[in-house]
N, C-alpha and C positions, 0 to 999 in steps of 0.2 A: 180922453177923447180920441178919436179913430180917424190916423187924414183921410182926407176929400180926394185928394190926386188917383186917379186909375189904379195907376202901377203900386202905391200903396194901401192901395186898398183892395187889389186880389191881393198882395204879400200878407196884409195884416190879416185876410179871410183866410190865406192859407195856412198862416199858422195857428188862426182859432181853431182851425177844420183837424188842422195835427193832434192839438191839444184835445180837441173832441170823440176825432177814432183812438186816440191811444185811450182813451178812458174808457172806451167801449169794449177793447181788447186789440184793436187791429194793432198789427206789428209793421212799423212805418218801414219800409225796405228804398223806397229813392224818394227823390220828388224834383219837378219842372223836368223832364227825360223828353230830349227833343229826336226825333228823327223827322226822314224827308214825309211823312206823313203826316205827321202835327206832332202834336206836344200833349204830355198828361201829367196833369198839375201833381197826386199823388200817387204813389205803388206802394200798396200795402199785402199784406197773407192776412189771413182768418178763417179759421176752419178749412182748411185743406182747400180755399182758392187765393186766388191770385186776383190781388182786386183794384182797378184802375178808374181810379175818382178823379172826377172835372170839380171844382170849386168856382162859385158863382155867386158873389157878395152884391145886396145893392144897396141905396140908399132909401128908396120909395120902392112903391109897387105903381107909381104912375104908366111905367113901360111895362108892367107885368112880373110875374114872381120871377124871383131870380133863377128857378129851374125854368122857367119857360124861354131860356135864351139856350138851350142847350137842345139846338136843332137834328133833325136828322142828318143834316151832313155835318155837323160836329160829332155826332154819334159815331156813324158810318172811319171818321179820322180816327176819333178814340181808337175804334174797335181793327182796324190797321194797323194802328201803332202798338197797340196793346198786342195782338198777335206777334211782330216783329220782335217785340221785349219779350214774350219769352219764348221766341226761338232764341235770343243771346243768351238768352235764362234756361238752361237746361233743368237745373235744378229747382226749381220753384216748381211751387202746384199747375199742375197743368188742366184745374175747374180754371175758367178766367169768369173776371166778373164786370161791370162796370154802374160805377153810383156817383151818384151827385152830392155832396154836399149845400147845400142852399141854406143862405147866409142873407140876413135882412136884417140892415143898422137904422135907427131912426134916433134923430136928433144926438149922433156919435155914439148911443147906442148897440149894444149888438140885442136883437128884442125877440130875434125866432132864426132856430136852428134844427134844419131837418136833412137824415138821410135819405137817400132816393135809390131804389131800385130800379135800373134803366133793362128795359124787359129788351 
């Protein structure tokens, strides 16, 4: 079973969401990377980009899918922060990307898991 609490339940989403791009092939390179712009929950490479995923776990769909919390001005952060990392990041691909992971547990199940292309 999957705790209830907030704070462990983006942890417990973000390491399904690990276990799920490494399966895909992404090569996990940080993750929680805070600067004064926000925070990006993973940084991974695949295929010659550099790709910075928001993780979004719920419990219902009562408030909406769990990508639909991933506003334009979270976007707008990401894509801030993400630029900042790899200017520290010389070496990394310089395609940047950013996707959502989107995480939906029911009854402490995890029941649906999908990537998101954030256009």
């Amino acid at each position: 079973m999957v705790p209830k609490t907030t704070s462990k339940t983006g942890q417990s989403g973000e390491d399904f969401a690990v276990h799920l791009l490494s399966s895909k092939g992404y090569k996990i390179i940080d993750r929680n990377f805070r600067s004064r712009f926000g925070e990006i929950d993973i940084i991974a490479t695949k295929d010659d980009f550099l790709i910075f995923i928001e993780v979004k776990t719920r419990w219902s769909t009562k408030f909406g899918r769990p990508e639909e919390a991933v506003t334009p001005g979270k976007i707008w952060k990401i894509t801030k922060t993400a630029e900042y990392y790899s200017l520290l990041h010389p070496e990394l691909p310089k395609k940047l990307k950013i996707e959502v992971v989107a995480l939906l547990i029911k009854d402490g199940n995890l029941t649906e898991s999908r990537i998101i292309l954030v256009d």
